[in-house]
PANUDREN-19269 format. One record per residue (C-alpha): x, y, z; residue in three letters. Coordinates in nm, 2 decimals. Each point is the difference from the previous one (the first is absolute). Example, Ala and Ser with C-alpha at 12.3 -4.5 7.8 and 13.67 -1.06 7.14 Angstrom:
! residues 2
<<1.23 -0.45 0.78> ALA> <<0.14 0.34 -0.07> SER> 
***
This chain:
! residues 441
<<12.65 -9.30 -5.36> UNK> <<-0.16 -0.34 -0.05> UNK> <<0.16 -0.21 -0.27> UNK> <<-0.30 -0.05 -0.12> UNK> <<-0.04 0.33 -0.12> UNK> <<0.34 0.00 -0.19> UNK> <<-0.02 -0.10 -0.37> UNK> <<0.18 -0.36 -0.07> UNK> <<-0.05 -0.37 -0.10> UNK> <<-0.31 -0.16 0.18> UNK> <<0.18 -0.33 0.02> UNK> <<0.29 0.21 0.24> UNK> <<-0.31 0.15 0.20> UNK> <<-0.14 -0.36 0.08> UNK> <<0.33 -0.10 0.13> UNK> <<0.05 0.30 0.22> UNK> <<-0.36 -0.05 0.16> UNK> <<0.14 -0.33 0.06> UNK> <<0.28 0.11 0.15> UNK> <<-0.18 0.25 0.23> UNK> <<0.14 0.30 -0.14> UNK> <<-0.26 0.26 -0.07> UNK> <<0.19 0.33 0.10> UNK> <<0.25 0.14 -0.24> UNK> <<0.29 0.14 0.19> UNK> <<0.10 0.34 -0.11> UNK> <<0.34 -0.13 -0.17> UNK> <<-0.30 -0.24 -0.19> UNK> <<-0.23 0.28 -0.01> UNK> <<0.24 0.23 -0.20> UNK> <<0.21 -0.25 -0.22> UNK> <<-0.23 -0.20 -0.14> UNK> <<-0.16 0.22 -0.25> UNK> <<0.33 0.16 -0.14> UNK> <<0.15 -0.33 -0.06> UNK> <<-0.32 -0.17 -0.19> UNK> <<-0.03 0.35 -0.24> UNK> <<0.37 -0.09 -0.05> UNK> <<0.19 0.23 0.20> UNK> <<0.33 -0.09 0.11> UNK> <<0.01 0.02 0.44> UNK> <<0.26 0.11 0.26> UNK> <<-0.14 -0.05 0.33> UNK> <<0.14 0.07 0.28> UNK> <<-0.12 -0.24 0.25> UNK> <<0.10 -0.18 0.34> UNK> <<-0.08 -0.35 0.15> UNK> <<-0.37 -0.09 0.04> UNK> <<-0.13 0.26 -0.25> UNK> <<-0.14 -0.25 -0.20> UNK> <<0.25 0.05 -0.31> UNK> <<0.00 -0.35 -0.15> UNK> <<-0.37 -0.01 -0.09> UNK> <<0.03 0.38 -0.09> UNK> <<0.22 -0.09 -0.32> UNK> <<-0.15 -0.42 -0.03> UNK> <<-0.34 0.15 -0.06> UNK> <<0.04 0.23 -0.28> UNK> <<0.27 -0.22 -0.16> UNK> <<-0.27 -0.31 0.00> UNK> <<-0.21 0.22 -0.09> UNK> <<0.16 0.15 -0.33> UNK> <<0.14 -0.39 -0.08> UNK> <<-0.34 -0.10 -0.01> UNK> <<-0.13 0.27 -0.23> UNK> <<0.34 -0.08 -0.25> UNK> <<0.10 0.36 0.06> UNK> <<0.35 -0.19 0.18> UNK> <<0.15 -0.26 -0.12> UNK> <<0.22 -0.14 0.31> UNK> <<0.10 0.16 0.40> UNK> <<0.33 -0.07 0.14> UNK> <<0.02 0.13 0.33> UNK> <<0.37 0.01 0.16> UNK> <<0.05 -0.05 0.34> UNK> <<0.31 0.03 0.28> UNK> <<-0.07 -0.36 0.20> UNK> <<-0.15 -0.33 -0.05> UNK> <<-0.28 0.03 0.21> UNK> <<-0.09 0.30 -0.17> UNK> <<-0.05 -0.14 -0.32> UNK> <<-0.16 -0.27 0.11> UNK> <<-0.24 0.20 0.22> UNK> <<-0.11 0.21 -0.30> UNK> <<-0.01 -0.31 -0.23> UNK> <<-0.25 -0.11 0.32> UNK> <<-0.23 0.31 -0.01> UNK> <<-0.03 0.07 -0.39> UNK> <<-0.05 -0.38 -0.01> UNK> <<-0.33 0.05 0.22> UNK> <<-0.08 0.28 -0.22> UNK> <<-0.03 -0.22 -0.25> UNK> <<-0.17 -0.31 0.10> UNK> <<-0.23 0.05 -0.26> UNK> <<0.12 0.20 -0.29> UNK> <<0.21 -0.29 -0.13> UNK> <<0.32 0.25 0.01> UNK> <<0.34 -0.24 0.09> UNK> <<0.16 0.16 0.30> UNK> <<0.37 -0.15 0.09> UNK> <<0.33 0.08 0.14> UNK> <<0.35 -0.05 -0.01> UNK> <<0.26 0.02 0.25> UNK> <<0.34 -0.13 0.16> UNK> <<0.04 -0.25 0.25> UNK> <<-0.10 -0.27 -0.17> UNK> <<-0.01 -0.25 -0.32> UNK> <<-0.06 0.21 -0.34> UNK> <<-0.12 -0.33 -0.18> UNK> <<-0.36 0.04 0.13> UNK> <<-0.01 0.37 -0.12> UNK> <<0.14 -0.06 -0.31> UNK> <<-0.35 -0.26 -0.08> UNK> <<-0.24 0.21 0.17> UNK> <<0.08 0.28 -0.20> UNK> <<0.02 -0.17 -0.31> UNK> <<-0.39 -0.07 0.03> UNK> <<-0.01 0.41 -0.02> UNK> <<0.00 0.25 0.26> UNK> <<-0.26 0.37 -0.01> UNK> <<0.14 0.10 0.33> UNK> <<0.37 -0.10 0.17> UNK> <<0.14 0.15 0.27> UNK> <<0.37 -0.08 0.05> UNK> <<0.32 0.11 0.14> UNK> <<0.26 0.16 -0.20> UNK> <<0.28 -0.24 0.01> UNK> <<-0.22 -0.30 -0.04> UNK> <<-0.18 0.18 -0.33> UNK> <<0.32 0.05 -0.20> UNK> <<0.13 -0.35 0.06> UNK> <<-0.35 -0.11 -0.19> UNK> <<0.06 0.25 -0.26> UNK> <<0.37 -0.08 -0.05> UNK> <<-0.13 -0.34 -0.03> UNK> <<-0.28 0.06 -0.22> UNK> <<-0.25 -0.15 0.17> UNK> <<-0.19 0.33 0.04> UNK> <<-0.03 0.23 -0.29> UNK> <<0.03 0.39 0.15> UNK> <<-0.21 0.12 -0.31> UNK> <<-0.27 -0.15 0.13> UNK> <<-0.04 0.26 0.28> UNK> <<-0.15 0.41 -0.12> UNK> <<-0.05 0.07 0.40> UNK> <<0.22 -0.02 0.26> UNK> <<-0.03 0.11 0.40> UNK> <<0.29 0.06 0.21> UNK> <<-0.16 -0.14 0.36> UNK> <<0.22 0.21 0.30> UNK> <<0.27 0.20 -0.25> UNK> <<0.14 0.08 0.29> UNK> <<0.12 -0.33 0.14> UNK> <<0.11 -0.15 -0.33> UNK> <<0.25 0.28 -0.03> UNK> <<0.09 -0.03 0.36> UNK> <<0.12 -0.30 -0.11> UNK> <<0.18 0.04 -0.27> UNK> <<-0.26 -0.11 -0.26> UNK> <<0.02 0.30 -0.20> UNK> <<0.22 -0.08 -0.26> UNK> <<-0.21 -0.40 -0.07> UNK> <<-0.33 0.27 0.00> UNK> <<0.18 0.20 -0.28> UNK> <<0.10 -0.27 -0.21> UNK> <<-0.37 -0.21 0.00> UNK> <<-0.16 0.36 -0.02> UNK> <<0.25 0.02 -0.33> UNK> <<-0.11 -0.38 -0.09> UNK> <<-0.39 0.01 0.01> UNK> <<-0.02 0.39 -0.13> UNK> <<-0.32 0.06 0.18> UNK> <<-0.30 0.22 -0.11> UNK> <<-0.10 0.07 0.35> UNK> <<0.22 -0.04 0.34> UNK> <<-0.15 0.09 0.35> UNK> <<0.21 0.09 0.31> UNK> <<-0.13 -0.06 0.33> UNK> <<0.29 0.07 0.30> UNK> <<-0.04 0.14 0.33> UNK> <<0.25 0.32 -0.12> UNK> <<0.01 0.23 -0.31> UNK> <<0.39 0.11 0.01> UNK> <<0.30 -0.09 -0.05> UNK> <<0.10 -0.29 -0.22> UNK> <<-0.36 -0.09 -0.04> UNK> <<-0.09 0.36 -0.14> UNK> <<0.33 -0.07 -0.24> UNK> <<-0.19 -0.33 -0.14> UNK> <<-0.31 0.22 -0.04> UNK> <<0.12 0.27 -0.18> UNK> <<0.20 -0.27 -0.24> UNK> <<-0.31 -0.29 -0.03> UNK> <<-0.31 0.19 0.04> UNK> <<0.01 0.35 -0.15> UNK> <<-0.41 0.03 0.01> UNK> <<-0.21 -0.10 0.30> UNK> <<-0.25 0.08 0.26> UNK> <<0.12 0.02 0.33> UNK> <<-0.19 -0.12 0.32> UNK> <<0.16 0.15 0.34> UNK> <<-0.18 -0.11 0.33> UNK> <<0.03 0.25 0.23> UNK> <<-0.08 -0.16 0.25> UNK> <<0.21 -0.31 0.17> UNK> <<-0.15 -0.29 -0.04> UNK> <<0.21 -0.21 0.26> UNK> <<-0.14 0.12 0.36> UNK> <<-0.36 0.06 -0.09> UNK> <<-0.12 -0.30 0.19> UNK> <<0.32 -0.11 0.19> UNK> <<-0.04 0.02 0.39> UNK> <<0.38 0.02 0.09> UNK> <<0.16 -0.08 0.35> UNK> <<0.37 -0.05 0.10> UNK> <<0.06 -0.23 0.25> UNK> <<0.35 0.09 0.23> UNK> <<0.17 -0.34 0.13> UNK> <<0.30 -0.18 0.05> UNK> <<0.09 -0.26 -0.29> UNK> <<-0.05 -0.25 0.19> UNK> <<-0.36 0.11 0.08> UNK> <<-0.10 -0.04 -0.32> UNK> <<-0.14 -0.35 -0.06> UNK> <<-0.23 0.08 0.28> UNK> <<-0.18 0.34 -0.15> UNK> <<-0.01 -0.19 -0.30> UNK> <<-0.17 -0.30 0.17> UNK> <<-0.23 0.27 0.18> UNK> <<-0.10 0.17 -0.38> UNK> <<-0.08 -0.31 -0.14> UNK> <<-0.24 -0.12 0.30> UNK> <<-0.21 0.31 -0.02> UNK> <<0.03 -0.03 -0.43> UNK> <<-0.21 -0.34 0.03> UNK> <<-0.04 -0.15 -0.36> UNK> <<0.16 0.33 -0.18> UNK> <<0.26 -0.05 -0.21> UNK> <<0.31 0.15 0.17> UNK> <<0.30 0.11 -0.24> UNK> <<0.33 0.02 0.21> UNK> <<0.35 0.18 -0.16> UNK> <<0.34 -0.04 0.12> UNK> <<0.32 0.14 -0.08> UNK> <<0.20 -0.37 -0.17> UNK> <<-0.06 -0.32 -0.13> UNK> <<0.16 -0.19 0.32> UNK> <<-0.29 0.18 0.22> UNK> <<-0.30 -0.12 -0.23> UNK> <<0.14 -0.31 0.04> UNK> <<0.08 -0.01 0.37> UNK> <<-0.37 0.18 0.08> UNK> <<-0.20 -0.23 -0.23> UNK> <<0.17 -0.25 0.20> UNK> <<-0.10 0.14 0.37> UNK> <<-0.33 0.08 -0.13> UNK> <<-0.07 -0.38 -0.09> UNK> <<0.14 -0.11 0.34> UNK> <<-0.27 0.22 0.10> UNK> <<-0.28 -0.16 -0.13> UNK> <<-0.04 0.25 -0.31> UNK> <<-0.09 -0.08 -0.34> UNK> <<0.29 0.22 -0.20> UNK> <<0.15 0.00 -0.25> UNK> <<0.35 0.22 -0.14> UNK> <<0.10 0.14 -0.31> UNK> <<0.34 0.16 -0.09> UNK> <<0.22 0.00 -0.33> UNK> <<0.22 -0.32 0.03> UNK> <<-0.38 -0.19 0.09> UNK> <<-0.05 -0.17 -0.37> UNK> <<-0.27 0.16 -0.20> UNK> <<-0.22 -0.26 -0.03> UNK> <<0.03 -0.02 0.40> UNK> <<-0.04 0.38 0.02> UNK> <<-0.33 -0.04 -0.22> UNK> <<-0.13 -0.27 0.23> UNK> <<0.03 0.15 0.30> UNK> <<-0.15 0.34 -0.11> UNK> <<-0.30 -0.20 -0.15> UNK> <<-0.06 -0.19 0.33> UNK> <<0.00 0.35 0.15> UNK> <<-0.26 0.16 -0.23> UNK> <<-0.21 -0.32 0.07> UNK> <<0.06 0.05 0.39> UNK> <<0.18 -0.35 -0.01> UNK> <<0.27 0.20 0.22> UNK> <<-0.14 0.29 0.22> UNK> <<0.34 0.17 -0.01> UNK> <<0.29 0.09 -0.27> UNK> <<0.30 0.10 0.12> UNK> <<0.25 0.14 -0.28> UNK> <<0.29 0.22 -0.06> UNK> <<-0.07 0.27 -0.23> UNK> <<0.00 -0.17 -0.29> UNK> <<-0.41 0.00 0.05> UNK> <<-0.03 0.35 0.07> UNK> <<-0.10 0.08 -0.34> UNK> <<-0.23 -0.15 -0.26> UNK> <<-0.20 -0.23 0.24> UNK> <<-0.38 0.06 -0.06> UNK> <<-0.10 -0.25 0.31> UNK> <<-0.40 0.10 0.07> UNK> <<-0.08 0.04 0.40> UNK> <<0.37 0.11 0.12> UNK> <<-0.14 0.10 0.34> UNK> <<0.35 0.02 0.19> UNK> <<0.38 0.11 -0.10> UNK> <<0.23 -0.07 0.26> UNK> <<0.39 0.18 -0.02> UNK> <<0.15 -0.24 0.18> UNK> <<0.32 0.15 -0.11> UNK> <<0.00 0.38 -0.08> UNK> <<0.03 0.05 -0.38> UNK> <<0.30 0.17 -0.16> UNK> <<-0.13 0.28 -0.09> UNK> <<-0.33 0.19 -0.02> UNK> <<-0.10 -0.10 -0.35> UNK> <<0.03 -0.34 0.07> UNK> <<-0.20 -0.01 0.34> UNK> <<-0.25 0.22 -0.24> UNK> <<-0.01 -0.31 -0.26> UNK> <<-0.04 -0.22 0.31> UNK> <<-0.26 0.12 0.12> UNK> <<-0.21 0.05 -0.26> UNK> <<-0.09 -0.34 0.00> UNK> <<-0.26 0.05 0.22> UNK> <<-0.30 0.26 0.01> UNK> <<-0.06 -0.11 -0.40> UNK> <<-0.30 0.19 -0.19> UNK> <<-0.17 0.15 0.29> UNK> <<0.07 -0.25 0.26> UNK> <<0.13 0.05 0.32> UNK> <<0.32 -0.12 0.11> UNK> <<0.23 -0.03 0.28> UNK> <<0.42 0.03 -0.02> UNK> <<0.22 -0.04 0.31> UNK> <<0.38 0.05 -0.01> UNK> <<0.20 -0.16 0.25> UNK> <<0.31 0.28 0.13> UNK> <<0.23 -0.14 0.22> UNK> <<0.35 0.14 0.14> UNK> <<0.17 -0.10 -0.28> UNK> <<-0.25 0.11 -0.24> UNK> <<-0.04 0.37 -0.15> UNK> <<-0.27 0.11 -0.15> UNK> <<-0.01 0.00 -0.42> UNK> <<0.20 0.26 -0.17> UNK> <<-0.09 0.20 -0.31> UNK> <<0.24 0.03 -0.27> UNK> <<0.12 0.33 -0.16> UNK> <<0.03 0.08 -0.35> UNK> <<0.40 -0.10 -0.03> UNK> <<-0.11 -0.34 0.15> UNK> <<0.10 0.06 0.34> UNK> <<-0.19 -0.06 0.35> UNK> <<-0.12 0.23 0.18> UNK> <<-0.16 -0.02 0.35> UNK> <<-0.36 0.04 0.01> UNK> <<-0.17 0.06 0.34> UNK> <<-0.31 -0.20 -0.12> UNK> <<-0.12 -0.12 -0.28> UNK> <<-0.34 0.05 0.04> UNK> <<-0.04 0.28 0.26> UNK> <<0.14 0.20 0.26> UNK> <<-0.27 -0.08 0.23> UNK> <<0.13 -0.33 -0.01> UNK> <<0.04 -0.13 0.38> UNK> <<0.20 -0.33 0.15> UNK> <<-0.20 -0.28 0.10> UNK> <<0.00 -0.22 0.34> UNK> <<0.21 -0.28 -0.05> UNK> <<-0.25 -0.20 0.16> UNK> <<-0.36 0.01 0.09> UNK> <<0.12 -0.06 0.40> UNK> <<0.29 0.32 -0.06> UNK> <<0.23 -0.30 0.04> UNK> <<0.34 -0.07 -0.21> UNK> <<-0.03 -0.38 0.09> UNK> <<0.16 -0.17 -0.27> UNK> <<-0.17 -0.30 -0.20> UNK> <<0.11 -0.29 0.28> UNK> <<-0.16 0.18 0.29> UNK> <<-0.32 -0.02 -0.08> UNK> <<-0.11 -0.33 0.09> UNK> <<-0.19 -0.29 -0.19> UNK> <<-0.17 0.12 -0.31> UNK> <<-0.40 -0.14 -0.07> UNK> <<0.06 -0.22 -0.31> UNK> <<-0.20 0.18 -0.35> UNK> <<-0.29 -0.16 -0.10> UNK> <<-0.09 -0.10 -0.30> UNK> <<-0.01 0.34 -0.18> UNK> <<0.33 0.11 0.15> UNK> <<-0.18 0.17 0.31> UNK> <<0.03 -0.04 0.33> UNK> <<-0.28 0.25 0.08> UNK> <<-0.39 -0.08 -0.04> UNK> <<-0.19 0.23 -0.29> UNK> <<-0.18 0.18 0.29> UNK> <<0.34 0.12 0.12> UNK> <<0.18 0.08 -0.35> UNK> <<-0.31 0.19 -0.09> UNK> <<-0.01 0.24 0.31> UNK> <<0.42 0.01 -0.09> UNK> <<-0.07 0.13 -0.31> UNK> <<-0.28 0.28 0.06> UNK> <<0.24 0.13 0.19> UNK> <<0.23 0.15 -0.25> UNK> <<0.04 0.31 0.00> UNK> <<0.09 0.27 -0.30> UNK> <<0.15 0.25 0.25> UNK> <<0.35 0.09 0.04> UNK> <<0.17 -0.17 0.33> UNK> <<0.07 0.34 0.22> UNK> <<0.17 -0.19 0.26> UNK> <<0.35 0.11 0.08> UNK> <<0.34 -0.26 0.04> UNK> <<-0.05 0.09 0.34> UNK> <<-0.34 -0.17 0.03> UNK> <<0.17 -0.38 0.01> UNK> <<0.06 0.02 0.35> UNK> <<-0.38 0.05 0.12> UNK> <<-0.23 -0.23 0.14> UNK> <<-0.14 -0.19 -0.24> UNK> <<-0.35 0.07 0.15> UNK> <<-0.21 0.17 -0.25> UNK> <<0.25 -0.02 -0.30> UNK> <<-0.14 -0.05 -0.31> UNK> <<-0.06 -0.28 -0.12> UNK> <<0.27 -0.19 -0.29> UNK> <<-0.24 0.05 -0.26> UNK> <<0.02 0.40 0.08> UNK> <<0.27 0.26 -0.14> UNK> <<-0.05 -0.06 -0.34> UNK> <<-0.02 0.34 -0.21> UNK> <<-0.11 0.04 -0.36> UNK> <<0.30 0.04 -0.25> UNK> <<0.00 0.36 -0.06> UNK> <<0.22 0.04 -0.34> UNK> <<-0.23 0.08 -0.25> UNK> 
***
């Protein structure tokens, strides 16, 4: 469905055709009616559905027609907030609407004067919000509507009991839920918050749809190199590396420099204002390539996420889902690579009671190892000679070249067998081949 056959503000329409969004996804497509008619929503929905302009567009919308009088939307992380202060904000370029936010990590003085000039719209972070109610610089009356932004992770982390007391503060009219589960403590907060609603499940996954996913077998010491190798055939797409501490976003930022790479790293002792420059020089392709710890893995709504590199497996399934999902975005296509080396397993699922449990993939059973190598070699990084230094754009390949790499990616699952490496590496298939399309959905 075309936005432009849904029934809202003109003003919001003229900034989405600005924006170049003209297709409603269907977490859009099915929440924005029962929200402007006033329904209270639990959605169900996973990273990339589109979720933040599924509740900022009816919200605006009902703000601008007086039937709301202010949104607080509650999220788990800093760049969360501030992401969804960034979208609604766009939304609104010309309704007039005051879209802020408020977080940790930094001076409260500047919050404290921007939201005396009023605010239609904050998104903030638990903690943060109760220290400007506690000291009155933000009446919580002020709020009838509030949306809890990934129930899930707030609970995860403990949040439950600072979303209880500011739900008991503002005494809402209307409170949405969007969270990538249903049960458990986040059914609890339903059934006590939000005894009327409509519900929106998607059935189907939204993480995988797009996502072209490869694993890559190699020592740790192989690593830089495949890494070198992705971003020569990536060109000028933005390339968003995870690993597993804060020491190794340092230490790879560092390497990649050294390299000739325009990088930069984000992790949680980086300072926020740091944190926020380096992810806007990203998003303005200032620095082809982000590498982070998973502190970025949710709430960053960076357009044109082409590659997701693992260069450390993720803990757990859930969190290489989140990781992922930054690329393949609203219909695009993306491309995600995980690193597994001797010393790496592959992500666990967790149980109900908490515990791991070993999962043989986490995407499917089809799922084949990779060459170490495009040669079949386990050189390490030092044996391979000189490198050619990166141009300009942070390639050391011509366009001609990176486009013939890159029409030859393939959806199909990688049927080679382990026993494969030690073959001729005559008429092996090129790097760019072995990719498979996510199939959990």
């Amino acid at each position: 469905m075309k936005f432009s056959d849904l029934i809202f503000n003109e003003s919001i329409k003229r900034s989405l055709s600005e924006l170049k969004y003209a297709t409603a996804t269907p977490v859009q497509e099915q929440t924005i009616p029962l929200m402007i008619t006033g329904h209270n929503v639990i959605c169900k929905s996973h990273t990339g559905s589109g979720k933040t302009l599924a509740f900022g567009i009816p919200l605006s919308d009902r703000l601008l027609t007086r039937k709301s009088g202010g949104v607080l939307i509650l999220g788990p992380t800093r760049e969360l907030v501030v992401q969804v202060k960034e979208e609604i904000g766009k939304l609104n370029r010309h309704t007039g609407l005051r879209v802020y936010s408020v977080y940790g990590g930094h001076g409260i003085g500047d919050e404290i004067g921007a939201l005396k000039r009023g605010v239609n719209i904050l998104a903030a972070t638990p903690g943060r919000l109760l220290d400007h109610f506690k000291r009155r610089s933000l009446n919580p009356r002020i709020f009838d509507t509030v949306v809890l932004d990934e129930a899930d992770r707030m609970l995860d982390m403990g949040f439950i009991d600072d979303i209880k007391k500011i739900l008991e503060m503002v005494k809402p009219s209307s409170v949405h839920l969007f969270s990538a589960t249903l049960d458990g403590k986040v059914a609890k907060l339903i059934h006590q918050y939000i005894p009327q609603y409509k519900e929106v499940i998607l059935e189907e996954e939204i993480v995988g749809k797009n996502i072209l996913e490869k694993h890559v077998q190699l020592r740790s010491s192989e690593k830089l190199s495949e890494l070198m190798k992705i971003l020569q055939m990536a060109g000028k797409s933005r390339v968003l590396v995870f690993v597993s501490t804060k020491n190794y976003v340092d230490m790879l930022t560092e390497k990649l420099i050294s390299e000739g790479v325009s990088v930069m790293g984000i992790h949680g002792d980086k300072s926020q204002k740091y944190r926020e420059l380096a992810l806007d020089d990203f998003k303005k392709n200032k620095a082809q390539v982000l590498v982070a710890t998973d502190v970025a893995a949710r709430g960053l709504q960076i357009d044109d996420i082409e590659f997701v590199v693992n260069y450390d497996v993720a803990r757990d399934a859930d969190t290489h889902k989140h990781r992922i999902g930054r690329t393949g975005r609203m219909g695009k296509t993306g491309y995600a690579i995980t690193f597994v080396s001797d010393e790496d397993g592959l992500p666990k699922s967790r149980g109900r009671s908490g515990s791991r449990r070993p999962q043989r993939s986490f995407s499917s059973s089809r799922n084949k190892p990779f060459n170490r190598n495009r040669d079949g070699s386990n050189r390490s990084d030092d044996d391979r000679g000189p490198r050619k230094p990166f141009n300009r754009s942070g390639s050391r390949s011509s366009e001609g070249s990176r486009d013939r790499d890159r029409s030859s990616f393939s959806s199909r699952s990688d049927s080679r067998r382990s026993d494969d490496r030690s073959s001729s590496s005559m008429g092996r298939k090129p790097f760019t081949r072995g990719f498979r399309r996510d199939s959990r959905r």
